[in-house]
DRENTOR-876383 format. One record per atom (N, C-alpha, C): x, y, z negated. Coordinates in steps of 0.1 Angstrom, whole numbers, plus 5000, padded with zeros to 4 digits. Each point is the difference from the previous one (the first is absolute). Example, Ala and Ser with C-alpha at 12.3 -4.5 7.8 and 13.67 -1.06 7.14 Angstrom:
# DRENTOR-876383
513249434922 499150125000 500950125000 499650115007 500950115000 499250114992 
This chain:
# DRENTOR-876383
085716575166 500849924991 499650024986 499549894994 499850024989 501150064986 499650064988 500850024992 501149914997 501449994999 501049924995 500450064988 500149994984 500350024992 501950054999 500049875005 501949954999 500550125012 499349995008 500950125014 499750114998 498850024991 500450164995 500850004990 500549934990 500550054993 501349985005 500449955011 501549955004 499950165009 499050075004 500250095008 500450114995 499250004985 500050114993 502049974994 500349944996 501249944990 501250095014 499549965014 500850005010 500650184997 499350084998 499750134996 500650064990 500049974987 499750034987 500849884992 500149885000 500549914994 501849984995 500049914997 501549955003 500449915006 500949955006 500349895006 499749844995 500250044989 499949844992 498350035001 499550085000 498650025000 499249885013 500950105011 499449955015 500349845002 501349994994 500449905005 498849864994 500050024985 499049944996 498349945006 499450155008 498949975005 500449985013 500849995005 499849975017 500249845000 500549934985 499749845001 498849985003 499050094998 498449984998 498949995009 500950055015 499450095009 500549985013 499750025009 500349985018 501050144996 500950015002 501150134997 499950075013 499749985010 499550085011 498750035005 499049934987 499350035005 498850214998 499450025010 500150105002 498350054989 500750145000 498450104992 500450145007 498850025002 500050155008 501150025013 499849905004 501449995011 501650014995 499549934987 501850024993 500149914999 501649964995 500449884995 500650104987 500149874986 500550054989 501650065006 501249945007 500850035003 499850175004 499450005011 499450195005 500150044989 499249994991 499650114989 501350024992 500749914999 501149994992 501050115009 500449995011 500650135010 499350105002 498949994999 499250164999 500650084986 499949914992 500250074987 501150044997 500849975006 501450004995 500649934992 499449875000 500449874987 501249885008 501150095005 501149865007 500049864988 499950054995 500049914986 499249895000 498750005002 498749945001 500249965014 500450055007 499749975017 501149865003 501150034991 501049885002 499449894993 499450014989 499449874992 498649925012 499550085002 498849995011 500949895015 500850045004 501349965007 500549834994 500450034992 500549854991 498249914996 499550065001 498649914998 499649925014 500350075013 499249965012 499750095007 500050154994 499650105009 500349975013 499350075011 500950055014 500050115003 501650064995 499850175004 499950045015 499949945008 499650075018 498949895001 498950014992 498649935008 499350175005 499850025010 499050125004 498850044993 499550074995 499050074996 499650154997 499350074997 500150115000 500050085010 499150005015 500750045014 501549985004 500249854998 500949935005 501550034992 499750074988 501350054990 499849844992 501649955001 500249914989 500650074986 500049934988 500750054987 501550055008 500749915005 501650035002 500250105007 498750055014 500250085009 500050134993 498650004990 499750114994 501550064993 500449884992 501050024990 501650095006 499949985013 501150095008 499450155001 499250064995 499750115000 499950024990 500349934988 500550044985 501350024993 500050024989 501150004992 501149905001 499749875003 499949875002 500349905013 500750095010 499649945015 501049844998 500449984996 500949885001 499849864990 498850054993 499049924986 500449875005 499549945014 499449905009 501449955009 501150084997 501249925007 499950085014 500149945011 500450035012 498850025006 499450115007 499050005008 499449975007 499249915003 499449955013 499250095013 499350124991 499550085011 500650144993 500050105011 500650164991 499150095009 500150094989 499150084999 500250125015 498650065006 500250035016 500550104997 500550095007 500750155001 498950134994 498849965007 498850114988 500249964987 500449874994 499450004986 501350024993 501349995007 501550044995 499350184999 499750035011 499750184997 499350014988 499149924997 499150034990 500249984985 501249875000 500549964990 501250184996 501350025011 500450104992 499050134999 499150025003 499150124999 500050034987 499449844993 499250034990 500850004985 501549985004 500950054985 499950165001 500450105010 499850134997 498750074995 499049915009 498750074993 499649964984 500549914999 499449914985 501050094989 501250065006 501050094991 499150145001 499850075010 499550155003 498950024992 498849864998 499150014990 500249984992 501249984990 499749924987 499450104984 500350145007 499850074991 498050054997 499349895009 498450054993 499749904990 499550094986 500449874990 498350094993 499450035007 498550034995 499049995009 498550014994 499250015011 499450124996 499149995015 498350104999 501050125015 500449955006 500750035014 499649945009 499850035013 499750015015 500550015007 499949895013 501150065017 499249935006 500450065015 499849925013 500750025009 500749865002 501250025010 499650005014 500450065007 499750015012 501149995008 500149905012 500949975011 499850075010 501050065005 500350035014 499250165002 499750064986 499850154999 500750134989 500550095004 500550044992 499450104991 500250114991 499250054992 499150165006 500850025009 499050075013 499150015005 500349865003 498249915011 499749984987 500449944986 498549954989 499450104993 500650135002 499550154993 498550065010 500649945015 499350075013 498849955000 500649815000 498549885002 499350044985 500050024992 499450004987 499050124997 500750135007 499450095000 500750104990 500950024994 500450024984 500450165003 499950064992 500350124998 501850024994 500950025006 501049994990 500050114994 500749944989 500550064982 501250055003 500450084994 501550084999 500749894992 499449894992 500549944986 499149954997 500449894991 499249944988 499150104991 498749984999 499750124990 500649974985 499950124996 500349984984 499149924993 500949944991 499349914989 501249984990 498949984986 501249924992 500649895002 501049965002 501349925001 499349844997 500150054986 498949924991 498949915001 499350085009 498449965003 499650025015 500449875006 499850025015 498350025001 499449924991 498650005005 498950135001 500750134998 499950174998 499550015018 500849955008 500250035014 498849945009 499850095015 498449925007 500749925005 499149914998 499449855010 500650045015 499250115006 500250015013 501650075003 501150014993 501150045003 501149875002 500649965013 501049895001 501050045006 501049935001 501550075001 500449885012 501250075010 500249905009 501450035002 500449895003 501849985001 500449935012 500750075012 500649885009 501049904994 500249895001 500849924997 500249915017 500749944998 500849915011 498949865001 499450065013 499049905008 498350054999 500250124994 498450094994 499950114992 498649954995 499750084988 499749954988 500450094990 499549964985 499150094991 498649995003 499150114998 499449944980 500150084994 500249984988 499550094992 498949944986 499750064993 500349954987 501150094991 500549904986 499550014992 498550094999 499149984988 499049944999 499449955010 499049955006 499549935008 498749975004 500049875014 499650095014 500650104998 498850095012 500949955016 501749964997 500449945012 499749895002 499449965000 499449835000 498450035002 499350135004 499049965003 499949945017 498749925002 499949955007 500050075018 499550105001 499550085010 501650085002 500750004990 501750085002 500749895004 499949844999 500849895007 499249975014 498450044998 499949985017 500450145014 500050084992 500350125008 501649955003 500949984990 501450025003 500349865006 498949885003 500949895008 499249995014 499650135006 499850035010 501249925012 500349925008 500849965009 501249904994 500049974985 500949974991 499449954991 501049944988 499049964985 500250064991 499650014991 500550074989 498549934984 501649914993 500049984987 499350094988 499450004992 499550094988 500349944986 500150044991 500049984989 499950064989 499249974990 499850064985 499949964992 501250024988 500749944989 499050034989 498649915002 499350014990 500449964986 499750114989 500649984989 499049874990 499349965005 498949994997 499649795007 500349985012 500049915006 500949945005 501350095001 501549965008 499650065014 501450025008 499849965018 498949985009 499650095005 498949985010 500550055011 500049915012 500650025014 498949975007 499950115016 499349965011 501050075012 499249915012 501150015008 499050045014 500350115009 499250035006 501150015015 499149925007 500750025018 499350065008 500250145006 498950055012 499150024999 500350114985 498450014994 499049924990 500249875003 499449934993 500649884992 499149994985 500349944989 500249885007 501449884997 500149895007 500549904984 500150084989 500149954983 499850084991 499149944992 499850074988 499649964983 500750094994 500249924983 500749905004 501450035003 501149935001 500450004990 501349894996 500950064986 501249965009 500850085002 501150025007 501049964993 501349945008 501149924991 499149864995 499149934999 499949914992 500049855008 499449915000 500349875008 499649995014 500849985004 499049995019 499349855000 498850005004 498949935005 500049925011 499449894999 500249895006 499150015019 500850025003 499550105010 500250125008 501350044991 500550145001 500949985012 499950105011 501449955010 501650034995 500449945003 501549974997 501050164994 499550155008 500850054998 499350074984 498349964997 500050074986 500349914989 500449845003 500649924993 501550034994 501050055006 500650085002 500550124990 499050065006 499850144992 499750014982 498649855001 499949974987 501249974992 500749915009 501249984989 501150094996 500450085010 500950124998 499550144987 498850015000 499650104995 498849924990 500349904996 499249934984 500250094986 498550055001 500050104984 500650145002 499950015017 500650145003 499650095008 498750054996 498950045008 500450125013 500950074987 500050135007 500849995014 501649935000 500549955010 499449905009 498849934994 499449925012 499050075007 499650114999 499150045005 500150125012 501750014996 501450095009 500049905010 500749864996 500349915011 498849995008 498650004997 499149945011 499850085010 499950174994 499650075009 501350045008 501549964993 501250015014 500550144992 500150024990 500450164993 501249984990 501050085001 500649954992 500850104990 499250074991 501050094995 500749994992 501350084995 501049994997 500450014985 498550074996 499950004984 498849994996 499650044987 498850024993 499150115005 501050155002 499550105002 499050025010 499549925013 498949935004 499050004998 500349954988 498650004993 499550064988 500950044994 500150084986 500450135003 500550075013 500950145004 499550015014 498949965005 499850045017 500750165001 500850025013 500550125006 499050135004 498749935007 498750125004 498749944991 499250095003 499450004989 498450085006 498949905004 498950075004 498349954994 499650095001 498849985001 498949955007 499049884998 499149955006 498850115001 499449985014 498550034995 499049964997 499250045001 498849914992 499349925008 499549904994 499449875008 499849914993 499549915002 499949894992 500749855005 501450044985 501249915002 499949845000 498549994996 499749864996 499649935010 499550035008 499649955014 500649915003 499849885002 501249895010 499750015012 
């Protein structure tokens, strides 16, 4: 499809705009018609713009046309803030995605306190911090070693901390990317998957996602728009956890912890050996 001037900016407005904004360009424009497998209306409920999404509505929109792996705007919008935007329901949401919808207020609370980067994890499902000390090889630590308070970046690379939480593990380095290297997410998604991430201070969010040993994503940005293409349950996900790395990266691998301390306060505390972490 060639460039349309008018549907991006009715897409963009859908987002970012005001009402009087949308309402204006969707005179201009097929108001359903689609970009990136969206309609302006979607973007408008992704965002959290009820505002825009009703004007979109009064223009012509149709909030239950399917798209997105079969998510309409209205369907989506029942797993928001917003479930009743659209009036009365036509289709509701299946019993996984009600689980997944209340999951993700406690986790989106338990994280709210990481408010910096240049930190590291890898979540891991269906292992606890036993098996990821054993599979890894790690020498355990009595503790955290000493460092100033001050200056995490004093501490090795090869030292990461691991915390059971409810559905896994949360193997975590808060100074660094050393839990997010590559060869520490294939070892620990041995039979399972297990999520990574590192809060580059430098680039933002970098997520990979490894099943059974092997890389199946990588240079992800976690939390951000799901893709036209995406199956239904990381459609989903994207919208629950939009601009929220650290909790999205809990939800995929199935981990759910209860606080920050996770990731900023792991419980044990061991050492890698040596190898070469970079390996995919």
């Amino acid at each position: 499809m060639s460039f349309n001037e008018p549907l991006h900016l009715l897409h963009r407005a859908a987002e970012t705009g005001s009402p009087e904004e949308v309402a204006e360009l969707a005179r201009t424009v097929d108001v359903d018609e689609l970009s990136d497998g969206r309609t302006a209306l979607w973007l408008a409920v992704q965002s959290r713009r009820p505002d825009n999404a009703l004007a979109l509505v009064a223009a012509g929109a149709d909030p239950w046309r399917p798209m997105m792996a079969g998510w309409s705007p209205a369907r989506l919008s029942l797993a928001g803030p917003t479930p009743e935007l659209f009036g009365e329901a036509r289709e509701a949401l299946s019993a996984a995605e009600v689980v997944a919808v209340a999951e993700s207020g406690p986790l989106l609370a338990a994280l709210d306190g990481i408010d910096f980067d240049g930190w590291s994890v890898c979540c891991v499902g269906g292992v606890d911090a036993e098996e990821a000390l054993r599979r890894l090889g790690c020498v355990e630590l009595p503790g955290m070693p000493d460092h100033d308070p001050e200056e995490w970046s004093d501490l090795d690379l090869d030292v990461v901390g691991f915390t059971d939480v409810p559905g896994g593990v949360v193997v975590a380095q808060p100074w660094a990317y050393g839990a997010a290297y590559p060869v520490v997410s294939r070892i620990l998604s041995a039979g399972t998957v297990a999520y990574a991430l590192y809060a580059n201070p430098k680039s933002g969010e970098q997520g990979s996602v490894y099943r059974d040993g092997v890389c199946v994503g990588g240079d992800l940005s976690p939390g951000s728009w799901a893709s036209a293409g995406d199956p239904a349950e990381e459609v989903l996900r994207m919208f629950l956890y939009r601009d929220e790395a650290p909790a999205y990266c809990c939800a995929y691998a199935g981990v759910r912890p209860s606080s920050v301390d996770a990731f900023l306060e792991p419980r044990r505390w061991g050492r890698l050996p040596e190898r070469d972490y970079w390996a995919v």
